[in-house]
C-alpha positions in Angstrom: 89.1 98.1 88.2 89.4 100.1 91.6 92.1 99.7 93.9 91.4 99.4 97.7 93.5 101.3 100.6 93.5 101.3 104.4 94.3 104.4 105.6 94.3 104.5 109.1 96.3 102.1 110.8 98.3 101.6 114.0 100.7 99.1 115.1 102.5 97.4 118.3 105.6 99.1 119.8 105.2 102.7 118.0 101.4 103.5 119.2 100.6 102.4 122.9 96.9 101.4 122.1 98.0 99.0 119.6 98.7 95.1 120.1 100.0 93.9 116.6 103.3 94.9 114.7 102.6 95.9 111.2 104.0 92.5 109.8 100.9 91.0 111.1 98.4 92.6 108.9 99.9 92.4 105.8 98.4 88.6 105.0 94.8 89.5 106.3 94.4 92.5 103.6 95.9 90.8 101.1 93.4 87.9 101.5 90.2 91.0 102.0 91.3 92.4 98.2 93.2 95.3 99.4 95.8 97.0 97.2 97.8 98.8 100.3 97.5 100.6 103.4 99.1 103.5 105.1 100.6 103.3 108.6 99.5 106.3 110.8 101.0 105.3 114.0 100.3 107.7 116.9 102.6 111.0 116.6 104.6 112.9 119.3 102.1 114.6 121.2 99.3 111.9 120.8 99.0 108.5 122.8 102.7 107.3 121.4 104.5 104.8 123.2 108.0 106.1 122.7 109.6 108.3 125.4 109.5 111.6 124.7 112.8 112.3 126.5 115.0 110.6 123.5 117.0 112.3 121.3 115.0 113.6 118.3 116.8 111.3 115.3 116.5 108.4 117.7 112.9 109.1 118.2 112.2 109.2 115.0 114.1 106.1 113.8 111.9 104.2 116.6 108.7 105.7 115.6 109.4 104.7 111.8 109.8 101.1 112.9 106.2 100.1 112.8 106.0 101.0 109.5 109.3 99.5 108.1 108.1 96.2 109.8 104.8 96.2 107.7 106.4 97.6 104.4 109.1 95.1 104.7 106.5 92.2 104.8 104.5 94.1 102.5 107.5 93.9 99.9 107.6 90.7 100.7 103.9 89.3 99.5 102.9 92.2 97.9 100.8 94.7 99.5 101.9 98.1 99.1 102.7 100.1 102.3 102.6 103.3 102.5 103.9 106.1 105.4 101.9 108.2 107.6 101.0 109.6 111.2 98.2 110.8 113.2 99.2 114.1 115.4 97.2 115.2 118.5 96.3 118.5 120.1 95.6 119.5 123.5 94.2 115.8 123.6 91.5 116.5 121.4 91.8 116.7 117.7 92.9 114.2 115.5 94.9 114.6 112.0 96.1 112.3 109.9 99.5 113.9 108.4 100.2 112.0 104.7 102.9 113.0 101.9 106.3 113.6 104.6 109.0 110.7 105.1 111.7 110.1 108.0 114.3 111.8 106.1 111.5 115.0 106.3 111.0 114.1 110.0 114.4 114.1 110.7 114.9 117.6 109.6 112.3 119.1 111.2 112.1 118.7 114.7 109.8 121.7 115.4 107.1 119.5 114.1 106.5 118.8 117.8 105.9 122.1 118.6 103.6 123.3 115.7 100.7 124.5 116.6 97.1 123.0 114.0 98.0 125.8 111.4 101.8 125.4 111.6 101.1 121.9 110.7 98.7 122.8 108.0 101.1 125.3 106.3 104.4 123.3 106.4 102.8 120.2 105.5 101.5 121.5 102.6 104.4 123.5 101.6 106.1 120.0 102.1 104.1 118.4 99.1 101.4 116.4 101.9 98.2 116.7 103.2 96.0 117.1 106.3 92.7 114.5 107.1 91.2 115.4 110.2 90.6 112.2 112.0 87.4 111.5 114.2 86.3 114.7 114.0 83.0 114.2 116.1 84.5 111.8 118.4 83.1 111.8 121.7 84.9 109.9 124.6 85.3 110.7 128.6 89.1 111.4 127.9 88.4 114.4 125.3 87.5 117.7 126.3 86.0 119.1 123.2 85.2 118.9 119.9 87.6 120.8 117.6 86.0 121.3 114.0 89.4 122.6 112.1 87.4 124.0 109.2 90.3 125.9 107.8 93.6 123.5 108.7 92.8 120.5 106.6 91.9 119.1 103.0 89.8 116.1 103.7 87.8 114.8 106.8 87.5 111.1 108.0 83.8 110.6 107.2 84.1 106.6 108.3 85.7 105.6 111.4 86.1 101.4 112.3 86.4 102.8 116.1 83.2 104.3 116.0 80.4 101.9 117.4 77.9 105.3 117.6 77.0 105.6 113.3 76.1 108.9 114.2 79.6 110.3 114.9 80.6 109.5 110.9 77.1 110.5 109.8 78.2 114.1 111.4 81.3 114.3 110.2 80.1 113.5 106.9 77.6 115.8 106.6 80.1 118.4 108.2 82.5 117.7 105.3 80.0 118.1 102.8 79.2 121.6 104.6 82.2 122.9 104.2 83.3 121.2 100.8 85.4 118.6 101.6 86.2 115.2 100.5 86.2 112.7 102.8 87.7 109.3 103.7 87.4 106.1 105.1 90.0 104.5 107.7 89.5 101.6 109.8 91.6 103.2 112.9 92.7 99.9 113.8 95.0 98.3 116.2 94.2 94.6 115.9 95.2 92.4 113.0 93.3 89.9 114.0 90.1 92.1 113.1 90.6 92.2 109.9 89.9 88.7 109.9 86.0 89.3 110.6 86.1 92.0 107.9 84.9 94.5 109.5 87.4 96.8 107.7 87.0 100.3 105.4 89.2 102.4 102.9 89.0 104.1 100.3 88.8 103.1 96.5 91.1 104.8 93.9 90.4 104.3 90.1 94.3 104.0 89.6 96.9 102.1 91.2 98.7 104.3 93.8 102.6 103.3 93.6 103.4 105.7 96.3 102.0 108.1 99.1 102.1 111.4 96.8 99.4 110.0 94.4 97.4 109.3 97.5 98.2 113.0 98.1 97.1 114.0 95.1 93.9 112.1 95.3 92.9 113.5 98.5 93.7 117.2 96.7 92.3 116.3 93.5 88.9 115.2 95.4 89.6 112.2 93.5 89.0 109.5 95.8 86.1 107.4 94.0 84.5 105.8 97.0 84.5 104.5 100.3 84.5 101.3 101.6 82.2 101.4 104.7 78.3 99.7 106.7 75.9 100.4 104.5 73.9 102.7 106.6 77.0 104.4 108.7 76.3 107.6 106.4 72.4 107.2 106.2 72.1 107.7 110.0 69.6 110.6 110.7 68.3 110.2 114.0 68.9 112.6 117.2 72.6 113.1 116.6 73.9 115.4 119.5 77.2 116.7 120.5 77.6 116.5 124.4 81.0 118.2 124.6 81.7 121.9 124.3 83.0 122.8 120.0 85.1 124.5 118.5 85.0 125.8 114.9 88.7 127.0 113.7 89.6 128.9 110.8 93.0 128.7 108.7 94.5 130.9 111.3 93.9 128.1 114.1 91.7 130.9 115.6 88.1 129.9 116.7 85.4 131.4 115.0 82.5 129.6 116.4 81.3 127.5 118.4 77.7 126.5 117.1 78.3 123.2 115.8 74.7 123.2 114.3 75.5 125.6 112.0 78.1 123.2 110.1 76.3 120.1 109.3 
């Protein structure tokens, strides 16, 4: 039997793009066969919708809210919930920060002023890891492309936000280059989305009762699939990056910037 997860996942109130509170998903993924999913509401220096200006325990008690309201419903009928974020840097680069709880967050306010390998090395000292999120996205409001080879231990190969295949076809073969596993999130905002399906995650041959086996899939390279189009990884046509790149090592210091040469 495989076990199905959503791993990307925003909600109302915590993350400003979002428009449903995490209650509201919890009956659609039950009904689409999934097992759990893991809130990754938008961080501290990425597009959150809490004020930046509030003291640090009360900021984090708000940010945790999102998730508490889907867990609680989760509890409730049965879909495990699981706690996450996605961090931003220099609006750019996306990573998905899994393994860490509020009573981590609370301790540690300097997590909003690490820089990509700060984050790297305490998260993982913490017992979590890194997924870089999106990493070929390529919008108006982002200046580069940020390809942290050395600051992560998995990359988002599937993106639901991506309508271009050729973004996740990139980053897949980008993980691949550099011998990483890769994931599947959905990135999504909507609950009312999951309705039509259109939906990914990852498979795991075991039930995950809590965030550190998901961990210790992603460090294991354990995941056993991804839930994702068909032909989102089978695109080979004249995939181009428009925006300036920038390849960093595990010293968050850029060692390249020939994109070519890692796919």
């Amino acid at each position: 039997m495989a076990y199905l997860y959503e791993t990307h996942l925003h909600t109302y109130g915590v993350s400003k793009c979002a428009i449903s509170f995490g209650a509201d998903y919890i009956a659609g993924y039950i009904d689409k066969g999934y097992s759990g999913l893991i809130v990754t509401d938008h961080f501290f220096n990425a597009n959150c919708a809490l004020s930046r200006k509030l003291p640090w325990v009360q900021w984090v008690n708000n940010f945790c809210r999102g998730y508490e309201n889907a867990k609680e419903e989760g509890d409730k009928q049965g879909l495990d919930v699981f706690f996450g974020w996605e961090e931003t840097f220099e609006g750019c680069d996306d990573y998905l920060v899994y393994g860490l709880d509020k009573s981590w967050l609370l301790e540690h306010p300097e997590v909003r002023n690490w820089t990509r390998g700060q984050q790297y090395k305490t998260v993982r000292e913490a017992g979590g890891c890194v997924v870089q999120a999106h990493p070929f996205r390529q919008r108006a409001y982002i200046p580069r492309v940020v390809l942290s080879a050395g600051c992560v231990d998995a990359v988002e190969a599937v993106n639901g936000g991506h309508e271009d295949f050729s973004n996740d076809a990139l980053a897949y073969r980008y993980a691949k280059k550099i011998g990483k596993p890769v994931t599947a999130g959905t990135d999504i905002h909507d609950a009312s989305e999951v309705l039509y399906g259109n939906i990914f995650g990852v498979y795991s041959d075991k039930k995950l009762n809590n965030i550190t086996d998901f961990v210790n899939m992603i460090l294991n390279n354990e995941v056993a699939g991804l839930k994702t189009d068909d032909d989102r990884l089978k695109y080979f046509g004249n995939e181009s990056v428009r925006l300036p790149v920038e390849v960093r090592n595990s010293e968050d210091k850029v060692i390249s910037r020939n994109w070519k040469n890692y796919i």
